[in-house]
C-alpha positions as CSV (number, residue, x, y, z in Angstrom):
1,X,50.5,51.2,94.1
2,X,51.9,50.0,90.6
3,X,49.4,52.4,88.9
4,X,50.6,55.6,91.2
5,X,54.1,54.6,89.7
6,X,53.0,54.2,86.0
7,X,51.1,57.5,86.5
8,X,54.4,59.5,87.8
9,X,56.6,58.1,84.9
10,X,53.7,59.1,82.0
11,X,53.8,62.8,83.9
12,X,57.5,62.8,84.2
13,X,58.0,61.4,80.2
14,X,55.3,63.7,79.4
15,X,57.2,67.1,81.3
16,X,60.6,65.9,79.6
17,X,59.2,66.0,76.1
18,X,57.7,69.4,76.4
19,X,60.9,70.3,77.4
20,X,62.9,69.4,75.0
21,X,60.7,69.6,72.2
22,X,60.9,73.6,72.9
23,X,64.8,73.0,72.2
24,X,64.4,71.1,69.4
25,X,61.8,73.6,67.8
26,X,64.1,76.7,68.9
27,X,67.3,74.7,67.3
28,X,65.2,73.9,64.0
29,X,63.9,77.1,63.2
30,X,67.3,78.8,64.0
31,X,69.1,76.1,61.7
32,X,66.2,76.0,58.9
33,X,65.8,80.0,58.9
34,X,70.1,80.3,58.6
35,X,70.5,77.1,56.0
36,X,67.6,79.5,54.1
37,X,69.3,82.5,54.1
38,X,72.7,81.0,53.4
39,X,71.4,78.7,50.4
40,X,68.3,80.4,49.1
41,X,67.7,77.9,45.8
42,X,67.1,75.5,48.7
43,X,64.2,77.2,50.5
44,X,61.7,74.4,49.5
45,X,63.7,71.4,50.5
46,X,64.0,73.4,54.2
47,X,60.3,74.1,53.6
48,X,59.3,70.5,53.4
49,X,62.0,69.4,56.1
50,X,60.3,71.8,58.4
51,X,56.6,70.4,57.4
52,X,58.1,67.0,58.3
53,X,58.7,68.1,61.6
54,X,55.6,69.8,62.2
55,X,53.5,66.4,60.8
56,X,55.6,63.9,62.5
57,X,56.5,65.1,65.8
58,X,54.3,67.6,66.4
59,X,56.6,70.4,66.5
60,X,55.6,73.9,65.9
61,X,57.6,75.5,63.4
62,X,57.9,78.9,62.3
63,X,57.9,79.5,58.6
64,X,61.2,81.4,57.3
65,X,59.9,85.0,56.4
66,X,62.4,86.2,53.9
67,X,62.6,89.2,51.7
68,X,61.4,88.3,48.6
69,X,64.7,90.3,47.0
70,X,67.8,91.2,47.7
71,X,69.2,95.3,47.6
72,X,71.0,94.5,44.2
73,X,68.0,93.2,43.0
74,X,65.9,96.7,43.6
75,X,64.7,99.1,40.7
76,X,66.1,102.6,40.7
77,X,63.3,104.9,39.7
């Protein structure tokens, strides 16, 4: 009986994580992508704070795919 319980809380701990680590992912690419774009001389530190996440809690994170210039920055021909 005591192993049916222990089995039901590891399922349940298990279904909670996956929830919330889907937040957590959503929340830290929305927050990395919008600290990027707000501060670009920053992109590496959010570059390595997101490679944290992916190493350490197994997170899957989306890499921040920004124009490499800005309109002002354009040739004219």
């Amino acid at each position: 009986m005591a192993f049916v319980v222990v089995v039901v809380v590891v399922v349940v701990v298990v279904v909670v994580w996956a929830c919330c680590a889907v937040h957590v992912e959503r929340y830290l690419n929305k927050t990395f992508y919008n600290l990027t774009t707000v501060a670009l001389h920053d992109w590496k530190t959010y570059s390595e704070m997101r490679a944290l996440a992916q190493q350490k809690y197994s997170l899957t994170m989306a890499e921040a795919h920004l124009p490499s210039q800005t309109l002002e920055q354009v040739k004219v021909k």
